[in-house]
C-alpha positions as CSV (number, residue, x, y, z in Angstrom):
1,X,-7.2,-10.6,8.8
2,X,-10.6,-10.3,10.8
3,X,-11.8,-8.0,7.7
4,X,-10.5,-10.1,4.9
5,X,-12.0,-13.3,6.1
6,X,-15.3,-11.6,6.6
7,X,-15.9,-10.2,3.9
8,X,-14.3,-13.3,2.0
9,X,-11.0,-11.1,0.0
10,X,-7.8,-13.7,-0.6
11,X,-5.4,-11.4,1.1
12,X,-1.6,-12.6,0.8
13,X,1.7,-11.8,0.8
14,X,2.8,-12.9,-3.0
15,X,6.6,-12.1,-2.2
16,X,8.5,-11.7,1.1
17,X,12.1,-11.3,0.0
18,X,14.6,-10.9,3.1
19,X,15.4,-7.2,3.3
20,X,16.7,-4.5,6.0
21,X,15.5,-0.8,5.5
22,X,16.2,1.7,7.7
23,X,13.4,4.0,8.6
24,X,11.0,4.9,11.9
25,X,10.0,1.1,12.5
26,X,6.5,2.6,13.9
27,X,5.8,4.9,11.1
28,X,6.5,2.1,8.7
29,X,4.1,-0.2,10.3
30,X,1.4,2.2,9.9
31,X,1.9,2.9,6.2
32,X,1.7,-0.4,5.8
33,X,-1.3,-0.9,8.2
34,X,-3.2,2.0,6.0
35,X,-2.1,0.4,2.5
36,X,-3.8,-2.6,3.4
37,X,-6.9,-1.2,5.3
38,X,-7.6,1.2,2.2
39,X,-7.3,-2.0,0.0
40,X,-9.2,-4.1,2.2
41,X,-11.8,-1.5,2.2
42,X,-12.3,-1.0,-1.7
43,X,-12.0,-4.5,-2.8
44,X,-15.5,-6.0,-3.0
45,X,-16.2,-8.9,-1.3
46,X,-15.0,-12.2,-2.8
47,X,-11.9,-10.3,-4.3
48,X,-7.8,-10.2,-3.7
49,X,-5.3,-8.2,-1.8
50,X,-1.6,-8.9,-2.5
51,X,1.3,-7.3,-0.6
52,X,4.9,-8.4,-2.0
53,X,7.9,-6.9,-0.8
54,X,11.2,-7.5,-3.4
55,X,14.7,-6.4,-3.7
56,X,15.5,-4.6,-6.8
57,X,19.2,-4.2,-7.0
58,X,19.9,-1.7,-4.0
59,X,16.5,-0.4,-3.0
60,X,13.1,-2.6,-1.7
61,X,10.4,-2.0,-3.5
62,X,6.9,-2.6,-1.0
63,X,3.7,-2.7,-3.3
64,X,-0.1,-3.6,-2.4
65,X,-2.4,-4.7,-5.2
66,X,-6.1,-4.8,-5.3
67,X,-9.0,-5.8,-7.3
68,X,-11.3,-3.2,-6.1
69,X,-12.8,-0.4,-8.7
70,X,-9.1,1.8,-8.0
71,X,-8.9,5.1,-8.8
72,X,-9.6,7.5,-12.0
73,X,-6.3,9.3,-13.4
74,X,-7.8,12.5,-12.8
75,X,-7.8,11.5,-8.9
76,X,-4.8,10.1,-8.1
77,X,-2.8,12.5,-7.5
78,X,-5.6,14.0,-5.3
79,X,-6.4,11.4,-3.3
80,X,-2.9,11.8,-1.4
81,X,-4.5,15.2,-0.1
82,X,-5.5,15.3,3.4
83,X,-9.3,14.7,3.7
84,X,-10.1,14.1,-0.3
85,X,-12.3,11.3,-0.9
86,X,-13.0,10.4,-4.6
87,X,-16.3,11.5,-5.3
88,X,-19.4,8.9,-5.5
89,X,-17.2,6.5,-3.7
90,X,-19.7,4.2,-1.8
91,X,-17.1,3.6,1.6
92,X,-17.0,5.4,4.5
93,X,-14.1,7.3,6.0
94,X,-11.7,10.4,6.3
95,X,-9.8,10.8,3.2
96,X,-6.5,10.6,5.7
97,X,-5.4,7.1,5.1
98,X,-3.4,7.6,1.6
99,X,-2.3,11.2,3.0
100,X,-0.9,9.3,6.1
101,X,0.6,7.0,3.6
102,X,2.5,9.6,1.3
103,X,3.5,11.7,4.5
104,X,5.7,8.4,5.9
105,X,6.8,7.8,2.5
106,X,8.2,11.3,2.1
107,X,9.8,10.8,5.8
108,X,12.0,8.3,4.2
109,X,12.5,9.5,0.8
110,X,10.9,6.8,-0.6
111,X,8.7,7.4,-4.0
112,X,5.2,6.5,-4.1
113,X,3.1,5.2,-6.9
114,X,0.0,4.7,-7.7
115,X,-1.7,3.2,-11.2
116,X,-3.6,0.4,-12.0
117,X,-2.9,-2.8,-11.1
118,X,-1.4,-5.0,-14.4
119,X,-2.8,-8.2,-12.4
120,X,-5.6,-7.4,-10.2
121,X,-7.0,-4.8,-12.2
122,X,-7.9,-2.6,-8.9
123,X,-5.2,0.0,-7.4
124,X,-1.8,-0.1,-7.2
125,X,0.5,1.7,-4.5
126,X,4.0,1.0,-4.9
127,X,7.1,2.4,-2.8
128,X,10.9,2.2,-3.3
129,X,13.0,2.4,-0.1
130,X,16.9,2.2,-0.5
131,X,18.2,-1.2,1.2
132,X,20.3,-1.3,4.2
133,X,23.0,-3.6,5.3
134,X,22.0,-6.0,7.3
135,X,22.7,-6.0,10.9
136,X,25.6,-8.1,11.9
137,X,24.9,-11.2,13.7
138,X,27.0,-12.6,16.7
């Protein structure tokens, strides 16, 4: 939040459907935790980051949108590479945080995606993780 009110960016959750998934709780939080840092740190000030997390039938589909620059065709499938940083990009950092992100996202089987966003016009990074019953209350 510090970062997105700085530097002025709407950043919301558009969708928060109730859903279990069963996964490595810690692992999840940081793949979300690097979606929305690498967002955050491409979208230019003034701009939007939406997170939405939706059923869809038997799987939850967790997706980040941006309205940053995103990222060429020729480099997407790159940038999940450890260390590659899309070349001429004006931020600073490792080139780890979408490798971190595809690494937890094979953990749990769950596809990734990335394209351009349909309503932000900036990146985005989609995955599917199959739904789990929820547990039982007493």
């Amino acid at each position: 939040m510090p970062t997105a009110q700085g530097r002025h960016i709407d950043l919301g959750l558009v969708q928060a459907d109730e859903v279990a998934v069963q996964g490595h709780r810690e692992a999840l939080r940081i793949l979300v935790r690097n979606l929305l840092d690498n967002a955050l740190k491409y979208t230019p000030e003034g701009g939007t980051v939406d997170l939405a997390v939706r059923r869809d039938g038997h799987s939850v589909e967790l997706s980040v949108d941006d309205s940053g620059p995103g990222i060429p065709d020729a480099d997407r499938g790159r940038v999940l590479d450890r260390f590659y940083r899309v070349p001429g990009t004006p931020s600073t950092g490792s080139g780890l945080g979408l490798a971190i992100v595809k690494a937890v996202a094979d953990l749990h089987g769950a596809p990734l995606t990335l394209e351009r966003s349909a309503h932000l016009g900036g990146l985005r990074v989609a995955l599917r993780l199959p739904e789990s019953a929820p547990a039982p209350t007493a």
